[in-house]
Structures are given as C-alpha cells and as structure tokens.
C-alpha positions as CSV (number, residue, x, y, z in Angstrom):
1,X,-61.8,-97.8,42.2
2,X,-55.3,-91.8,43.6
3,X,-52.7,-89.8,44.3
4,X,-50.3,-88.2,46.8
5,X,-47.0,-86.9,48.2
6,X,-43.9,-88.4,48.9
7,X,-45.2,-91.3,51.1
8,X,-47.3,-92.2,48.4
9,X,-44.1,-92.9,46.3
10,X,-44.3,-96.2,47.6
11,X,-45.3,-97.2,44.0
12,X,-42.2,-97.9,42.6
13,X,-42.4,-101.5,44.0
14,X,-42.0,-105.2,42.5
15,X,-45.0,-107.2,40.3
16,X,-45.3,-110.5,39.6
17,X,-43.5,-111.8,36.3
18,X,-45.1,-114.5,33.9
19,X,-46.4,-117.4,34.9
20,X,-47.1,-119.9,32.3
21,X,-49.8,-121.9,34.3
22,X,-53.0,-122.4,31.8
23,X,-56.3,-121.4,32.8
24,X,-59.1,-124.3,33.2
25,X,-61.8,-125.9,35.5
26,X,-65.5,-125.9,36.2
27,X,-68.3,-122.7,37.6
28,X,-69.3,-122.6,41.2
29,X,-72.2,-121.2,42.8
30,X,-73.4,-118.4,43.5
31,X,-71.4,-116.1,46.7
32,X,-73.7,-114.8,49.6
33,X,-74.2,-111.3,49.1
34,X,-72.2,-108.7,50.8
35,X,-73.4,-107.8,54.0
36,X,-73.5,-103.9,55.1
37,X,-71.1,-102.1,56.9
38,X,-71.8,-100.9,60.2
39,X,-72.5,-97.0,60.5
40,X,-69.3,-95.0,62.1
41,X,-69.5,-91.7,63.7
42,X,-67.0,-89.2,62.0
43,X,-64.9,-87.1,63.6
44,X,-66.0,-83.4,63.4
45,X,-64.0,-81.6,61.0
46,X,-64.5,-77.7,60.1
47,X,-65.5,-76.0,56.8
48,X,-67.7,-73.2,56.5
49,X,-71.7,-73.6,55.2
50,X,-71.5,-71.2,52.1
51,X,-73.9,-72.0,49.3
52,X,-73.5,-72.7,45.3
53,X,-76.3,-71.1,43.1
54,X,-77.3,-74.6,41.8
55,X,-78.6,-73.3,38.4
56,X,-75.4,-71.7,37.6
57,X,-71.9,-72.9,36.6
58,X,-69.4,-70.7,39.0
59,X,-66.5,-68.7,37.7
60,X,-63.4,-70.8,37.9
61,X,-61.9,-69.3,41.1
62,X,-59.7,-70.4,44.2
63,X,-62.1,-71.7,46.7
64,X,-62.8,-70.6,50.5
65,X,-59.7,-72.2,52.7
66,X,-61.0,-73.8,55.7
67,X,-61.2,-71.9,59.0
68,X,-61.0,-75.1,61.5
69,X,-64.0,-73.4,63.2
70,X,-66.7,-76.0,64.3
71,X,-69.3,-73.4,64.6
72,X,-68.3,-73.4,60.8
73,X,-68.8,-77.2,60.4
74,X,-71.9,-77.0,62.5
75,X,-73.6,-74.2,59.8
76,X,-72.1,-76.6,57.3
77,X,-74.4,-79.4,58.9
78,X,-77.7,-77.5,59.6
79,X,-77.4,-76.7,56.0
80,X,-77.3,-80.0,54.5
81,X,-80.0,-80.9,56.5
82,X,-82.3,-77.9,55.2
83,X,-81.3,-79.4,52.3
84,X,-82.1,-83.2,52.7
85,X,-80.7,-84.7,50.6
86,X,-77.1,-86.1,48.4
87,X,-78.1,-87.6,45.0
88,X,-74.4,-89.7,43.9
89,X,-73.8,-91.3,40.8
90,X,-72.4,-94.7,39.8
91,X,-71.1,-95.0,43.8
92,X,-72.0,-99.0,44.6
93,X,-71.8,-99.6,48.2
94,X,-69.5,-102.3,47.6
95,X,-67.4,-100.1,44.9
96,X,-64.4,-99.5,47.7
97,X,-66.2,-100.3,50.8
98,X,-68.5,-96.9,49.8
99,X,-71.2,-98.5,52.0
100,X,-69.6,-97.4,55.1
101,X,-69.3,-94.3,54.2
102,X,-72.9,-94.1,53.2
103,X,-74.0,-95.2,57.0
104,X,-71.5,-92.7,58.5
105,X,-72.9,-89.7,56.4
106,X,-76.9,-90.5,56.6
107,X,-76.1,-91.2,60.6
108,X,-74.1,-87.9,61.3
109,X,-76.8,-85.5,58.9
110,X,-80.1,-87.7,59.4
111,X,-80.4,-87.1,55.2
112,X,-80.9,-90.1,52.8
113,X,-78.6,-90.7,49.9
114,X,-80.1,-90.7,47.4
115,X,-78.2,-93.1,44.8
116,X,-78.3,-92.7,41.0
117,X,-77.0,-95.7,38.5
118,X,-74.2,-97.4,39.9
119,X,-73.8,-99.2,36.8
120,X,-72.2,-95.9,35.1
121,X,-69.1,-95.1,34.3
122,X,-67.5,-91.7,34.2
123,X,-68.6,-90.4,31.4
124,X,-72.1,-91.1,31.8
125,X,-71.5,-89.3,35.1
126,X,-70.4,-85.8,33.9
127,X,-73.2,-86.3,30.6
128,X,-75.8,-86.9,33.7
129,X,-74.3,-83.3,34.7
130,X,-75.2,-81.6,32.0
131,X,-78.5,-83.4,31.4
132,X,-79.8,-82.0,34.5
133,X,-78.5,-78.5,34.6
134,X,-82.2,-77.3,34.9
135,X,-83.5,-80.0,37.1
136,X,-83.6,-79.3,40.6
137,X,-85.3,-82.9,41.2
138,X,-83.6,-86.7,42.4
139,X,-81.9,-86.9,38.4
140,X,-79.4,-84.1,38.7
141,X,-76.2,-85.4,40.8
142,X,-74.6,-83.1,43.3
143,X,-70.7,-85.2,43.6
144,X,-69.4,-87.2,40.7
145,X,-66.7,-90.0,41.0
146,X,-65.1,-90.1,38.3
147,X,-61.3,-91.8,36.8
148,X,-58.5,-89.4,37.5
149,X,-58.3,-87.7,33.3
150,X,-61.9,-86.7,34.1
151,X,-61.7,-84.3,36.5
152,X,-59.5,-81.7,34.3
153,X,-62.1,-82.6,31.8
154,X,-64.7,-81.4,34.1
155,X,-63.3,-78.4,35.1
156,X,-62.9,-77.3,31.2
157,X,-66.3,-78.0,31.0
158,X,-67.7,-76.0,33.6
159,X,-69.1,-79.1,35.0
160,X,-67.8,-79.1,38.6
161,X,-67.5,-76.2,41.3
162,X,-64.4,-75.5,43.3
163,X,-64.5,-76.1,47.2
164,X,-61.5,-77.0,49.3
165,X,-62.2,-79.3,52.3
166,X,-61.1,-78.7,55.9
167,X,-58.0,-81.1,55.4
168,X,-56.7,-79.3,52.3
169,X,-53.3,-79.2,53.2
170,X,-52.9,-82.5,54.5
171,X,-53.3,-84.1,51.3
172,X,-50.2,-84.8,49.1
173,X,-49.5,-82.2,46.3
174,X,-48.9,-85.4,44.2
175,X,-49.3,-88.9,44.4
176,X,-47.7,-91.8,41.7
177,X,-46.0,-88.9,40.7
178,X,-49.1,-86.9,39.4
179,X,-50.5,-83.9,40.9
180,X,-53.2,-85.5,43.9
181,X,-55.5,-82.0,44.2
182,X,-56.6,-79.2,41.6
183,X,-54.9,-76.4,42.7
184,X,-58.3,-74.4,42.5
185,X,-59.9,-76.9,44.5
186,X,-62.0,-78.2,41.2
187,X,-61.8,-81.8,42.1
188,X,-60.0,-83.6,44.8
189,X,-58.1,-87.4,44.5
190,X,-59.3,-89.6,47.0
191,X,-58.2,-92.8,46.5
192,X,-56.7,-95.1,43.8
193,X,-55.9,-98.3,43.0
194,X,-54.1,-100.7,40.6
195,X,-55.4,-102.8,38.6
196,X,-55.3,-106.5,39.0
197,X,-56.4,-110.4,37.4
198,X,-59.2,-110.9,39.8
199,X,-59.6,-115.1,39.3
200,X,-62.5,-117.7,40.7
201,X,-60.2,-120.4,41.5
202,X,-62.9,-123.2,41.6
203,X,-63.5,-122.2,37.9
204,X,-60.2,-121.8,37.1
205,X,-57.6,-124.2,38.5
206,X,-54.2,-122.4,37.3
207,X,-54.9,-118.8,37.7
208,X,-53.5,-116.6,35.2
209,X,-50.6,-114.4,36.4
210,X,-49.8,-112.4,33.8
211,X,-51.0,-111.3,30.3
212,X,-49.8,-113.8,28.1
213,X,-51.6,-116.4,29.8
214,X,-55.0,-114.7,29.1
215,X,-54.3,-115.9,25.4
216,X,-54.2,-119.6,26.2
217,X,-56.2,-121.8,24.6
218,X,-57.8,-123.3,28.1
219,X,-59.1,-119.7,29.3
220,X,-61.6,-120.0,26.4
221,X,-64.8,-118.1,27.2
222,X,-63.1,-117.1,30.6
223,X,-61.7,-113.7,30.1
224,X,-64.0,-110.3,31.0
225,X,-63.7,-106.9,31.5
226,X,-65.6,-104.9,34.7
227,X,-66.9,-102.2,32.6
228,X,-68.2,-101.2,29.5
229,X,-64.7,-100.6,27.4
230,X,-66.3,-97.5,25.4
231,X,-67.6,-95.5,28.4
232,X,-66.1,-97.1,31.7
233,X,-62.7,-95.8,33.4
234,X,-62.0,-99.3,34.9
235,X,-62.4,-100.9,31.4
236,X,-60.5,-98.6,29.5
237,X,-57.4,-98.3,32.1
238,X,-57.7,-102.6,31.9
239,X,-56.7,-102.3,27.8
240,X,-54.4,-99.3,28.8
241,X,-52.5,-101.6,31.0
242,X,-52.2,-104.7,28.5
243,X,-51.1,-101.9,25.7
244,X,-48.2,-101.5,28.3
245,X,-47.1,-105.2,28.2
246,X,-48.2,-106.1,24.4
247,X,-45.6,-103.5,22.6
248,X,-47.4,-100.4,23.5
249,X,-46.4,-97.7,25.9
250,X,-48.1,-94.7,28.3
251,X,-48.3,-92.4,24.6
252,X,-49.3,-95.8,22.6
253,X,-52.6,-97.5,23.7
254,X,-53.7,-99.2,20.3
255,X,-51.5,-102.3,21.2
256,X,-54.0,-102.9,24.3
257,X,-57.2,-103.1,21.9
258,X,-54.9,-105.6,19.2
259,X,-54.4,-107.6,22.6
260,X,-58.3,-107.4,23.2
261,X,-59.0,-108.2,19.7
262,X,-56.4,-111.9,20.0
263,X,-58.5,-112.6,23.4
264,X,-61.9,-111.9,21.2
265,X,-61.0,-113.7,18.4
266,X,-59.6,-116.7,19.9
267,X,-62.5,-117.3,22.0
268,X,-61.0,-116.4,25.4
269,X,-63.2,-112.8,25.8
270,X,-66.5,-112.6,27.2
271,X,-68.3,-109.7,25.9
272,X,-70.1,-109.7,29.5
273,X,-69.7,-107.2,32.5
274,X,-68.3,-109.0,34.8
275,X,-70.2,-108.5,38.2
276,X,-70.0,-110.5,41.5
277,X,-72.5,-113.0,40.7
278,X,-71.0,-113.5,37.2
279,X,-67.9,-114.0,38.9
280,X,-68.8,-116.4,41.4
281,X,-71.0,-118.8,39.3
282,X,-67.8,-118.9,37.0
283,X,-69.7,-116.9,33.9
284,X,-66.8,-114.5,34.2
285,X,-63.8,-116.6,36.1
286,X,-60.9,-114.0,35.2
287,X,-61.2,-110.3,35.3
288,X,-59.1,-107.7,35.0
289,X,-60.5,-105.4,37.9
290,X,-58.8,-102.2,40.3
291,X,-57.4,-104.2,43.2
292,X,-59.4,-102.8,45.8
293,X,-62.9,-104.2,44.1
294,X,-60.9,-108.0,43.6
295,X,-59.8,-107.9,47.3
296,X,-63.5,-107.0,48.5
297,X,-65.0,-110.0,45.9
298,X,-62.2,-112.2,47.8
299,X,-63.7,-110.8,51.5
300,X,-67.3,-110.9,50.2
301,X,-67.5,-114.5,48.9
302,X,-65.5,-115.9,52.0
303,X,-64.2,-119.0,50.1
304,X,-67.4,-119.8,48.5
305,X,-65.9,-119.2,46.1
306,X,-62.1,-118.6,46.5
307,X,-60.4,-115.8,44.4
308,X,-57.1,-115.1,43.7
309,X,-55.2,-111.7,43.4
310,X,-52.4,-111.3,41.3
311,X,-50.9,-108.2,39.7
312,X,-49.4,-108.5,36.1
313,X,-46.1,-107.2,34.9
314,X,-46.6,-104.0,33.8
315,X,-49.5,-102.7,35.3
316,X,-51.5,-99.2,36.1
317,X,-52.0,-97.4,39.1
318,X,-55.0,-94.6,38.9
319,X,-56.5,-92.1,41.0
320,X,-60.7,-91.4,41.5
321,X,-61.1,-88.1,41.4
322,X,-64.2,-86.7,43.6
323,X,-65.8,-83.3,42.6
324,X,-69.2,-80.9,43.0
325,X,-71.7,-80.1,40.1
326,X,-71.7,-77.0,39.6
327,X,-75.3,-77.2,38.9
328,X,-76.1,-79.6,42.1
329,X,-79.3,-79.0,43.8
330,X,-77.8,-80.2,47.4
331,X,-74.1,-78.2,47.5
332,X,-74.1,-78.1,51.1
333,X,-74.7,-81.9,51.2
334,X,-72.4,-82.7,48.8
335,X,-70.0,-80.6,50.7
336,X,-70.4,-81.9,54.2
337,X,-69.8,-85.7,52.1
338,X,-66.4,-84.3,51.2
339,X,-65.2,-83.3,54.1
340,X,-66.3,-86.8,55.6
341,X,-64.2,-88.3,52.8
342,X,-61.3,-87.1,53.9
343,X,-61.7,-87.2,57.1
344,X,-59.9,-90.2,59.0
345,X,-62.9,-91.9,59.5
346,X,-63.4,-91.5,55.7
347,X,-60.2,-92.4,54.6
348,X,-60.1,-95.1,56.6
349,X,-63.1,-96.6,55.4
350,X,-62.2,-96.8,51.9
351,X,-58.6,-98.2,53.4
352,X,-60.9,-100.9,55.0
353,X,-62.4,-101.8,51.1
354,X,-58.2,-102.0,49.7
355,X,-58.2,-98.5,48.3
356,X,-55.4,-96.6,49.0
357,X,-56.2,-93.4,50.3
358,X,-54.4,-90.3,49.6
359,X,-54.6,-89.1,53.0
360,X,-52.7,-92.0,53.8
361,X,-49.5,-90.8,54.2
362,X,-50.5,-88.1,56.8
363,X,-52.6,-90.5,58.7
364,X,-49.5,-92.5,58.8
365,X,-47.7,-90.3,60.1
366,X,-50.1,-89.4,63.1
367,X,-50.3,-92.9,64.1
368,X,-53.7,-92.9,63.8
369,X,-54.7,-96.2,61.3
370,X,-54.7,-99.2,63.8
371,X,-52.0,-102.4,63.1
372,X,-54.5,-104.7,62.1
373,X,-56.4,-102.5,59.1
374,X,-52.4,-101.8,58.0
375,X,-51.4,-105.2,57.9
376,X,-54.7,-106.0,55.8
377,X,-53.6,-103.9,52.8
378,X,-51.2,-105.8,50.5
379,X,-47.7,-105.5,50.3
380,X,-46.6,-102.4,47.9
381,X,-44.2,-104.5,46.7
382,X,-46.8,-106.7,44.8
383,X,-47.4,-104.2,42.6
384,X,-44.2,-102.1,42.0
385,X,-44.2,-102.3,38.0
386,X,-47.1,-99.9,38.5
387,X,-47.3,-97.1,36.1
388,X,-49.5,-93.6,36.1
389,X,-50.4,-92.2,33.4
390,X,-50.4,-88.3,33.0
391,X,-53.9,-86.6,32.3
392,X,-52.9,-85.8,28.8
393,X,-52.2,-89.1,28.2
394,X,-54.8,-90.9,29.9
395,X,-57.6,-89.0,28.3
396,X,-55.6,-89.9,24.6
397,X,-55.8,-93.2,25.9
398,X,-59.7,-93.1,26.5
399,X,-60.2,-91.3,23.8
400,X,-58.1,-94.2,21.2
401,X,-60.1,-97.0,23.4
402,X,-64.0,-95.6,23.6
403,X,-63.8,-94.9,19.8
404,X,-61.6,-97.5,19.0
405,X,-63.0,-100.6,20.9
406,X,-65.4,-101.7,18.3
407,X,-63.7,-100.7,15.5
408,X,-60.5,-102.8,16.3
409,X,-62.1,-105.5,18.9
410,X,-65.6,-106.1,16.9
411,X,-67.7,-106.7,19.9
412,X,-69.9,-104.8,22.3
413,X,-69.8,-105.0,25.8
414,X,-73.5,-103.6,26.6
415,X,-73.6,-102.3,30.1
416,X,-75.9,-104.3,32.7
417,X,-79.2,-103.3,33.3
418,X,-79.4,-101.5,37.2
C-alpha cells in the first residue's frame, strides 16, 4: 500500500491538473476474481538464526549486522521451520501483489502462513500486538505492516523488535526525502505508494481527475474511501491529501475532513469500504486508493470492468513500514519473511503489484529488474505533485482525522466483515 535514497528522488515529478469532466453512468457486474500468483524460488540471502524471547519486549538496541554467511541463512531456515509457522496481519494477497510473496515464502520454508484479518488497518495491527503479548497461539502476530508514522509509534511502544536484514545497506537512508530504515533496525520501509482516483469507467463515464470534480453534483452516491477513516492508514492519508488541495497544508489536515464533510453532505460520499466487488458492480465507482492497489483492480478485472488511474494535483506519496513483534511466537519465521522481502525476488514481486520498492534504486542499478516489469510501472512523472509527510506530522494528521472524522464528517464508515 516507502522510502529511499537519491534514486528514489524521482518524486518530484508532474500530476495531472483539474479536469472539469462530471462524473455519471450506470453499475457493471461483478470482475472475475483475482487469480494467484505463481510461487518463485528466492534467491538465498544470509542472516544469522538468533532467537527473540517471545514473551518479552527486547531492550531497544542496534541489531546483529548480517554476516553474508549462507550456513547463517541456512540456521536461519531450519529454525523457522522448527518453528512452523508466520501469523501476518491485515496482509491481503492482492494488497501489492502480497500473494506472490506468500507462495515464494511457504515454497522455500515448507511453513503455512498463517493470515490474521486482512481487513485491519494499522492500528488494529499494533492493538493486536499488545492483545496477545501472553498468547503463544495463531492470535498473536509475529510481522506487522503498518503506514510509515506507525512504526516510530511502535518502537516507543515497545511493540516491535530490532533485526537488520542481510541487505541492510542496500536500502536507501531516505526515500521522498524521509528517512527509509530505523537506524536501530526497529522497522524497515518496504514499499510505498501514492495515492490515486481509482474510477469504474462503465459506472462512471467522465472519470474524475482531480478533487474538485468529486463535488459535482453527477458523482452523487459515487464517492468512497478504501478504509475505515478512523483506524485505516489508506483512509486517513486519502483526507490528508484532499486537506492539501482544499486550503490545508502537510501541518493543517482539518481542511481534508471539511472537504469530506461537502462530499457527505451533498450526497456524493458513500459511507462504504470500497472493496473489489463494490467497485466493479459500480456500488463504489470512484475511490481514492494507493496506486499500486488501483493498478492491480485495473489488471484484476481485465476490462470487465475498465478502470481508470489518475493522480490529483496535490497528492501524497507514503511508505509501509514492515516490523517484528517483540512478543511474536514465530521470530525466526518472521525473520526469514524479511529477508525474502528484500530480497530481489521480493522486491520485485511487490514491483510486479505497482508498489514501488525501496530497494529499487539498487536493483536498478545492478541491472537486474527485466525491461518489460520496468516499462509496466507508470511514468514518475504522473505523479510529481507528490508530497511526504514527516512522521511528526503524519501521526498529527492521524491523530486530527481518527478523532475528528465523526465529529466533523457525521458518518461512520464501519469496517467490512472478513
């Protein structure tokens, strides 16, 4: 649904400006559902098998470096497997082609994922932390995914344990300007997106290219939001980025929930979460969604139905942050799944779903992502009106929104059932 080096500067690139094309048209059926990706073999990479008392929160303190030694990645192996088993959290297979990477990792270990509600959003992840810091059973999470102001937030807490992955150094001190790695190895970025107007163009037959056409009176009952708005990342970085383009700024957010709050009470809001099927029987025709989840919609459906892309002027870029319990039952597990995430074949996978991976720029420079997966991901152009927000002001952001939503918006946006 992040952040690197120089490379990754590519950011500062040209958005689309305001279109003034209505919004209108009738619901389609329902898309095919997504088919699974294939399984990959990984390439091995090296960190050494050292285990994480899972009842305790450890001391905040540099983690191991790497040794490269693949008798190292080996032990790290046979221990997952003694293990048997990686419990994730709010990971979809279809959430930034995380499906592939589920195939590669149960192929390479032989251990089952097992996959806790996909329907949460980040805060529900770290609260699932702490619910379960006694539970050794399929409940307690051993890796959280979680929006980029979370991990620090994490870390405070005592929520997540430090570990640096074999490819440490290859990832970018900062990406979109904002540091891309805790220094202490807390949580690492892997990928990040920006968000978009994801649009069912059967339903709607002038998409809506930027935010002042999601206020016209033909996008009645058309407008939705892919998260709950007082827990979910997505959701809350969705108002963050109208606040940008209705007055507001990166320090100001409560101009994105007045914007929400017009859409509501003009009738244009659906107080739905907008989900594939939603979107493709036209319940939920325009979305404001991270890029790389509209572009796999757009893949998924195949034209039945067709969806357009746009980016509006301004927009946000944000990183996922990926990080250990420091309670989790399975730390070798979840340990061997981050090295696999940042390994090329890891990388590449969530390149494949239109993430943009922070290893990019290093993989780049190896020559090692193929022509055809490069000339897939959209031009960085398309979306250089971009903006990152700093933690700090992320979490004030989330903070103004999750307590603010109903207060200012007067609606609730109940989160779907699993």
């Amino acid at each position: 649904m992040k952040t690197r080096k120089s490379l990754f500067n590519l950011l500062t690139l040209l958005v689309f400006a305001s279109l003034l094309a209505a919004c209108g048209g009738a619901a389609t059926t329902a898309a095919p559902p997504p088919t699974e990706a294939p399984a990959t073999e990984a390439p091995a990479t090296e960190m050494p098998a050292t285990e994480m008392p899972a009842t305790e929160a450890p001391s905040a303190t540099e983690a191991p470096a790497a040794n490269g030694a693949s008798e190292a990645m080996a032990s790290l192996l046979d221990a997952c497997k003694t293990e048997g088993m990686l419990t994730l959290i709010a990971t979809p297979r279809s959430w930034a082609n995380y499906g592939e990477i589920f195939d590669a990792f149960e192929s390479q270990t032989g251990v089952k994922i097992n996959s806790l509600d996909e329907n949460a959003g980040s805060a529900d992840e770290l609260a699932a932390i702490d619910a379960n810091k006694d539970n050794k059973g399929p409940q307690a999470p051993d890796i959280v995914d979680v929006g980029y102001a979370y991990g620090d937030q994490a870390k405070a807490a005592s929520q997540i344990q430090p570990y640096k992955v074999s490819t440490w150094d290859a990832i970018p001190d900062t990406i979109l300007g904002l540091p891309a790695k805790d220094s202490e190895g807390y949580w690492t970025g892997g990928y990040y997106g920006v968000m978009a107007i994801e649009t069912n163009t059967a339903a709607v037959q002038n998409p809506p290219k930027n935010w002042d056409v999601l206020l016209k009176l033909d996008c009645k009952g058309q407008v939705a939001l892919s998260w709950p708005p007082t827990t979910s990342n997505q959701a809350q970085q969705s108002v963050f980025a109208a606040a940008l383009a209705n007055g507001g700024s990166l320090d100001n957010a409560q101009p994105g929930l007045d914007f929400f709050k017009k859409l509501n009470d003009a009738g244009n809001f659906v107080p739905v979460v907008a989900k594939p099927g939603t979107i493709a029987q036209g319940a939920t025709p325009i979305v404001l969604a991270w890029d790389y989840l509209a572009f796999g919609d757009r893949d998924t459906f195949a034209g039945n139905p067709t969806i357009e892309v746009t980016y509006p002027s301004p927009t946000i870029a944000s990183l996922y942050v990926q990080g250990i319990s420091a309670y989790a039952p399975h730390p070798n597990c979840a340990k061997y799944w981050m090295e696999l995430l940042h390994s090329d074949e890891g990388q590449m996978a969530w390149m494949k779903g239109y993430a943009h991976g922070v290893n990019q720029a290093d993989m780049e420079a190896r020559g090692v992502i193929p022509a055809d997966l490069q000339a897939k991901l959209p031009a960085s152009s398309a979306y250089a009106s971009a903006v990152s927000p700093s933690p700090e002001q992320l979490s004030a952001a989330r903070k103004l929104i999750g307590e603010g939503w109903l207060a200012t918006v007067g609606v609730d946006v109940p989160t779907p059932s699993p």
